[in-house]
C-alpha positions in Angstrom: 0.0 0.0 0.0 1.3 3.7 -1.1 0.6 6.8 0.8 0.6 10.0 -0.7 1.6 12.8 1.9 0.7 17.0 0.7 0.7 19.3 2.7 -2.8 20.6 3.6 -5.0 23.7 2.1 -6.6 26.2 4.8 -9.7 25.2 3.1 -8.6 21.4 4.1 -11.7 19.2 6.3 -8.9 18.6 8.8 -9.1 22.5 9.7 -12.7 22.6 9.6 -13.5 19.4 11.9 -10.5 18.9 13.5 -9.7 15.4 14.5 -9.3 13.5 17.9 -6.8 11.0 19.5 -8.8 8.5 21.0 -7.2 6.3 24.3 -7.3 3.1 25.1 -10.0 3.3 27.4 -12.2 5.2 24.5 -10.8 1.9 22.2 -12.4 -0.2 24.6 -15.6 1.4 24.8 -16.2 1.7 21.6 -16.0 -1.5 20.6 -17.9 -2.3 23.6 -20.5 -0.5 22.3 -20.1 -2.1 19.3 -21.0 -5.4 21.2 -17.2 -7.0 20.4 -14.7 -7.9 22.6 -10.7 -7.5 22.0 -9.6 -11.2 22.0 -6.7 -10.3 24.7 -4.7 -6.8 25.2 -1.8 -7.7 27.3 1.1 -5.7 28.2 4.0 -7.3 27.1 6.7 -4.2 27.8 7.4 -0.7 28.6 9.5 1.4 27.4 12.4 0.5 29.2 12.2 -3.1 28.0 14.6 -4.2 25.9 13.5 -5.0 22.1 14.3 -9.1 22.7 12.3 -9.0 26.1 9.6 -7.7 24.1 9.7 -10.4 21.8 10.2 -13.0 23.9 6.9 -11.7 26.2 4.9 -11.6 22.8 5.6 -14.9 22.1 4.4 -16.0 25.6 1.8 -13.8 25.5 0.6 -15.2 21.8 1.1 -19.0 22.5 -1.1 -18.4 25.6 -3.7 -17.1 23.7 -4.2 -20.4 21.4 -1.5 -19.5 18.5 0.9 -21.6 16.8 4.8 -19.9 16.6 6.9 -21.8 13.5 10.4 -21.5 13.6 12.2 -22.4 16.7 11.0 -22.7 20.2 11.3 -18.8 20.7 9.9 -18.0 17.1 13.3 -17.7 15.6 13.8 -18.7 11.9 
């Protein structure tokens, strides 16, 4: 998939309606109100973890969760 990035008009919707960054919690309800469910939302880092302990916690965190990991144990190649 290609973007396309321009630099807005003043006449531009984004101007006109503005726009909104939702949370998590605002996420949540929606699809709440929605009647859906997220499957899981687990934290699996912050942002002092280091890129492999992120992995590593994903992988957990995904094999919990019912899914299948080829590769090696750990989801190497």
């Amino acid at each position: 998939m290609k973007y396309k990035i321009k630099k807005a008009k003043k006449d531009d919707p984004i101007y006109k309606k503005g726009f909104t960054i939702s949370s998590i919690k605002d996420y949540f309800q929606s699809k709440k109100d929605r009647g859906l469910k997220p499957l899981f939302f687990e934290k699996i880092g912050d942002k002092n973890s280091s890129r492999d302990e992120k992995l590593q916690n994903l992988i957990k965190v995904l094999k919990a969760n019912g899914w299948k990991i080829k590769g090696g144990p750990n989801g190497n190649n």
